[in-house]
C-alpha positions, 0 to 999 in steps of 0.5 A, a space after each residue: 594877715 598883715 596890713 598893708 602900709 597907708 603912706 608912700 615915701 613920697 608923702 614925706 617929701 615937699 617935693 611930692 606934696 600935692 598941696 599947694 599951699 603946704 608946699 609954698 609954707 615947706 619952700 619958704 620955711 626951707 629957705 628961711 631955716 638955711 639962711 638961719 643955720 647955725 654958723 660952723 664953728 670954728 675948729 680953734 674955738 673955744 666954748 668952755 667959758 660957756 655952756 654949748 646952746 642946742 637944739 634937738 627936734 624929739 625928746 628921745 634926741 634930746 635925752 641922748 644929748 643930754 646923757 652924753 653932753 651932761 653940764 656942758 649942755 643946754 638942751 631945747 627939744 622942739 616937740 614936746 610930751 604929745 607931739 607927732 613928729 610926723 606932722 610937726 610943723 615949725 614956728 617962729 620960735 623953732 626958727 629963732 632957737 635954731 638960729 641961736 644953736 651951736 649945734 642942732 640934732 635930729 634923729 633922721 630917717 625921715 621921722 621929722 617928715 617935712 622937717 627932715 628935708 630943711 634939715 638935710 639941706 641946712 648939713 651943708 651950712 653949719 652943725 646939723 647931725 642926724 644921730 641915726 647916721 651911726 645905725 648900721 643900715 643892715 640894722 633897719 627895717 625898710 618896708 618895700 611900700 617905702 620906696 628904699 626909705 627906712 622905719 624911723 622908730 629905731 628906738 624901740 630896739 634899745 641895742 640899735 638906740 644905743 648906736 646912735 650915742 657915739 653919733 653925738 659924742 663925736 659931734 659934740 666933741 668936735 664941737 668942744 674938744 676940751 671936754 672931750 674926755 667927759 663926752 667919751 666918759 659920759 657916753 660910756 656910763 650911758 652905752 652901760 646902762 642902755 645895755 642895762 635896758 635891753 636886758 631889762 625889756 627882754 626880761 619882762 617880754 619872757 614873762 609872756 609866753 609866745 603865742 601872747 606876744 601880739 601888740 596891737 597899737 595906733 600906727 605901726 611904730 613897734 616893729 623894731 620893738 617886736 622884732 627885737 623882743 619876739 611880739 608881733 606886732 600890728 597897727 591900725 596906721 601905717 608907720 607915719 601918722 599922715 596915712 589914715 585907717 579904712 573901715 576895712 582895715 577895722 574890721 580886718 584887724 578885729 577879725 584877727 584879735 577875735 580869732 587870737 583871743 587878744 586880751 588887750 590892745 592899746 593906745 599912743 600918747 601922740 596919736 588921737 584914741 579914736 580909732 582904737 576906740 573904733 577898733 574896740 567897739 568893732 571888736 566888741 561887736 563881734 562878741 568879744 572883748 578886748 581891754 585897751 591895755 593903757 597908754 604908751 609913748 610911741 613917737 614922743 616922751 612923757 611929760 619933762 621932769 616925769 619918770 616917762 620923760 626921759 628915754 629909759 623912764 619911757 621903754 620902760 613904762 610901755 614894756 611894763 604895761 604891756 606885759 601887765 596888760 597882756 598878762 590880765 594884771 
């Protein structure tokens, strides 16, 4: 039994929004954002008096800048520890942090759901880069309920993370060719310790035998963490936030933990808990009883200056409070 996806790709894009109102905000957002974007820079440029000013949208993107660009960077993430990208709607502040960027990342794949199409219509007009470019498209998961568009969550599987890194060392050094060696030196100590990561997720994921491996989360943003790492994997939501989860699709997935004897299930730090709370008690009325297993960080980090605040500190918080919860610790 797998549930079927909430969302259309068509909810993603201002053009299809049927709301009036949030329509006419995107447009004008749109047009402001373009006029703002930031300027080229100049291929004879030279920023190495000065550390280049960028702007990210999601912490994960930032993290990776940060990595590569190491001191020549000043990072500002635009949604913080919490945040659902999938709902996210800019500010003034946004606005003016984009217009003072040298460069701006965005991880793509429509993750930033309105934002995304500003974002694609400003590439033409100054630095924008959607890191996500990088990832083989034989890589991506595309659900046929997304109309040719592809599951965003591509962190989740640290091997295909770790192509979006050559993505941002070769904007960043474009951008900056007199460091362009501490951006290939950079990005090459981090590939090393990512692939240190993937060997350390698929470690703690053995500890599990097969027949335990079943993730329940929030929404549907683990399939590329439970193809990579052998968990099938089931969310209450589709894989945007935006859709929402029907009674019948409660009780359909505690019918299905019931019959697989799931010990534990869990929550996102970006979603509201309330319906996996419904979903426990739709459990536990059935005679059984399943734990929620702890918190994971599914479409933001932890909070800044936290161990889960940066990329690795987050995969592996939730690889390791799976295992412990699946595992009855």
């Amino acid at each position: 039994m797998q549930l079927n996806y909430k969302i259309k790709l068509a909810k993603f894009l201002p053009e299809n929004i049927i709301n009036k109102t949030i329509f006419l905000s995107l447009l004008i957002l749109t047009l402001v954002l373009s006029a703002c974007a930031p300027a080229p820079q100049a291929a004879s440029a030279d920023l190495s008096s000065r550390t280049i000013k960028v702007v990210a949208t999601v912490g994960m993107v930032a993290d990776v800048v940060k990595n590569v660009g190491g001191e020549r960077v000043e990072v500002t993430a635009l949604m913080g520890a919490g945040v659902d990208p999938h709902l996210y709607k800019a500010s003034e502040g946004d606005v003016r942090a984009i217009e003072e960027a040298d460069i701006v990342f965005y991880s793509g794949l429509h993750l930033e759901a309105g934002l995304s199409a500003v974002l694609e219509r400003m590439r033409d007009r100054g630095n924008v880069v959607a890191i996500t470019d990088g990832v083989e498209r034989a890589n991506l998961i595309a659900p046929p309920e997304f109309e040719g568009a592809y599951d965003p969550h591509v962190w989740f599987d640290v091997s295909i993370w770790m192509q979006t890194i050559p993505a941002v060392r070769d904007a960043l050094s474009q951008l900056d060719p007199q460091s362009a060696d501490l951006y290939r030196a950079n990005a090459e100590k981090y590939l090393a310790v990512l692939k240190d990561l993937h060997a350390y997720v698929q470690g703690r994921a053995a500890e599990l035998p097969q027949e335990k491996r079943i993730l329940i989360t929030a929404h549907d943003a683990f399939n590329y963490f439970g193809r990579a790492y052998g968990f099938e994997v089931r969310g209450l939501q589709g894989i945007s936030t935006e859709s929402e989860s029907s009674t019948s699709d409660v009780q359909a997935l505690a019918d299905f933990i019931v019959e697989q004897q799931v010990s534990a299930i869990f929550i996102e730090s970006s979603v509201p808990h309330r319906n996996v709370e419904a979903l426990q008690a739709a459990v536990q009325s059935k005679g059984f009883d399943v734990q929620i297993g702890g918190e994971l960080f599914s479409d933001a980090m932890g909070d800044p200056g936290t161990v889960e605040g940066t990329y690795i500190g987050m995969v592996k918080h939730n690889i390791d409070t799976i295992v412990s919860a699946l595992k009855g610790e």
